[in-house]
Each structure stands twice: as C-alpha cells, then as structure tokens.
Legacy VTK file of the C-alpha trace (Angstrom):
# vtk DataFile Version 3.0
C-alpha trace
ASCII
DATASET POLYDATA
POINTS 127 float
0.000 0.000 0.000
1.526 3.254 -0.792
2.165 5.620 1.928
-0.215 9.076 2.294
0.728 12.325 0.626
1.970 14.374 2.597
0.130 17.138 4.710
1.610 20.090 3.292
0.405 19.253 -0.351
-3.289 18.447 1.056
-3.442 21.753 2.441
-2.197 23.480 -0.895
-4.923 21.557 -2.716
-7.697 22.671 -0.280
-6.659 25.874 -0.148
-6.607 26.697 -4.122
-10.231 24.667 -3.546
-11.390 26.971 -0.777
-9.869 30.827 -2.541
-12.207 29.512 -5.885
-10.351 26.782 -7.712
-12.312 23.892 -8.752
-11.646 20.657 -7.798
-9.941 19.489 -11.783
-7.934 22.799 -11.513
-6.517 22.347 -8.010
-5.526 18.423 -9.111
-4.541 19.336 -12.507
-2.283 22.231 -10.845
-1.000 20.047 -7.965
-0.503 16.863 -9.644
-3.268 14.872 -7.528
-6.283 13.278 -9.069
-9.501 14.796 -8.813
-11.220 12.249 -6.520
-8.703 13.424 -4.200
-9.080 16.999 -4.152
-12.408 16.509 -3.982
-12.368 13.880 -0.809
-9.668 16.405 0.754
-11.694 19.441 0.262
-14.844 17.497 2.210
-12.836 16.293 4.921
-11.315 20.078 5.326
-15.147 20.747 5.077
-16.722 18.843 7.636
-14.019 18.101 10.110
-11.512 20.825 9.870
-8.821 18.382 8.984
-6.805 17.421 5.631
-4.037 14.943 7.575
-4.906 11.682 6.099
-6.541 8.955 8.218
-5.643 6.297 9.939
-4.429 3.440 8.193
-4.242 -0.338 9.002
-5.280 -2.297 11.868
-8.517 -4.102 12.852
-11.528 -3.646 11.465
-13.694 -6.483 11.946
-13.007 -8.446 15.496
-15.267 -6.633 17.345
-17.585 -8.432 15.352
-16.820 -11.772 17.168
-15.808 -10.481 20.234
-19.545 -9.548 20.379
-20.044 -13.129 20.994
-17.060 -13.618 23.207
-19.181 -15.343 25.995
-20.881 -17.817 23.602
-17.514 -19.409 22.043
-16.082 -19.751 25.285
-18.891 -21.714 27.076
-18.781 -23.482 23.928
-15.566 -23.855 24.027
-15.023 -25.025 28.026
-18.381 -27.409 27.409
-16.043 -29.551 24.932
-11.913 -28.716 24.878
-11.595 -31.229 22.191
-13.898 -29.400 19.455
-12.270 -28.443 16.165
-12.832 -24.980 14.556
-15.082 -26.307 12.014
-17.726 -27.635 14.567
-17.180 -24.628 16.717
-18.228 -22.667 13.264
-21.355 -24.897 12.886
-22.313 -24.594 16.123
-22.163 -20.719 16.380
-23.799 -20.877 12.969
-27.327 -22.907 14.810
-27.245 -19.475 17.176
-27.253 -17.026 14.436
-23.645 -16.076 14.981
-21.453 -16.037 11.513
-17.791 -16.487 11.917
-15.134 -18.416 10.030
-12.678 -20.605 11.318
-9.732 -18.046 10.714
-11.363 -15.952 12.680
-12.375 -18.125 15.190
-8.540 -18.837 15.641
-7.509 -15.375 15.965
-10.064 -14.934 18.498
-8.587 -17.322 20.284
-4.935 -15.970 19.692
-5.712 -13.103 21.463
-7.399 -14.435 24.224
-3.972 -16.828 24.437
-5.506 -19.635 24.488
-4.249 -22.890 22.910
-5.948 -25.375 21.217
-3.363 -28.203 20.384
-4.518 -31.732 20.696
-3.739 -33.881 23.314
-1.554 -36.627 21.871
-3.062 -39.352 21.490
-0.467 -42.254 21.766
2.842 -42.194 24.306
6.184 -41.248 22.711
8.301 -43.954 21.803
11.557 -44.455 23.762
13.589 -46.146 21.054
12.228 -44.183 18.336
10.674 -40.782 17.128
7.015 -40.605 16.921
LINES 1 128
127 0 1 2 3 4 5 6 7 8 9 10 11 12 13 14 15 16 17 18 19 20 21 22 23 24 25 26 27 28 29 30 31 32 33 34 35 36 37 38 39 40 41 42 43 44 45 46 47 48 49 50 51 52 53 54 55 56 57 58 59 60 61 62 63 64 65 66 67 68 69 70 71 72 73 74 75 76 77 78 79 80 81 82 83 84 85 86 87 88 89 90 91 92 93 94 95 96 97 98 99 100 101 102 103 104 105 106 107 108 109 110 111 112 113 114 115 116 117 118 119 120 121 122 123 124 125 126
C-alpha cells in the first residue's frame, strides 16, 4: 500500500479549492487526481482536517468479540472441538464467523488449542 501524501500538499490543494479553484484545476495544478481533491476538500469541510486517516489495523473483530461469551462456554463445554464444529455450532445461534477468525479470536485471548496426543512417545524411536 503506498504511503499518504503528505500534509503540506493536502493543504495546498484545499486551499486553491477553498480561494475559488475547482476541484480538476486544483488536481490538474498540484498533480493529484480529482477524486482526491475533492475527498480532501470534504474532509477540510466537515471536520476541519486534511491529515490523512488512519491506516491499518482491525476492522472487523469486534464483530466476534460480540459473541465472546458464547464461544467460550462453547468452548469449556467440549476442549476437544475443532474450529469447524465450533463454526457450525455458532452458525445454529445465528452467529457467523469463520474458522480463521475463530482462531484469531482465540490468539488473542492466548488460548491454545493443540490436541492432546493421542499415543505415548516412543523411547527407542521418534514418533
């Protein structure tokens, strides 16, 4: 993703905007495209600001974490069940989720979910 332009060229752009310029002469002048002018000159607009926004991050977990309580009674009911079920079972309650997320909801609540093994380890040999 490319970085933002910078802050000193936004505020060039919405000031030629603001003194009478139209958006495809301020972007034409400055180099920019005219979707840009134009989404710089409403932010300036509305919220007084031309920085650009925040970029990155999470978007979407709050989505799941909505449900928090659910997957972990699920969860402590039966240790042993695999994503997949989990999935099926939040989809009977209404609650979408994929398994992806269900794992990352699970990463940041640090808490494992590795099998137990199932056989002993060999002495004489690996396993």
């Amino acid at each position: 993703m490319p970085s933002p332009l910078s802050v000193d060229l936004r505020e060039r752009v919405v000031a030629a905007v603001a003194e009478g310029a139209s958006c495809h002469r301020a972007a034409a002048r400055f180099g920019v495209s005219v979707s840009s002018a134009s989404r710089w000159s409403e932010r300036f607009r509305q919220k007084g600001q031309v920085g650009a926004k925040p970029s990155g991050g999470d978007h979407a977990s709050h989505r799941i974490e909505a449900h928090a309580d659910l997957i972990l009674s699920t969860y402590e009911d039966q240790p042993e069940i695999f994503l997949r079920e989990l999935r099926d079972r939040l989809a009977a309650h209404g609650v979408g989720a994929s398994t992806s997320s269900l794992w990352r909801f699970f990463r940041r609540h640090r808490i494992t979910r590795k099998k137990g093994r199932s056989t002993q380890l060999s002495r004489n040999d690996r396993t």
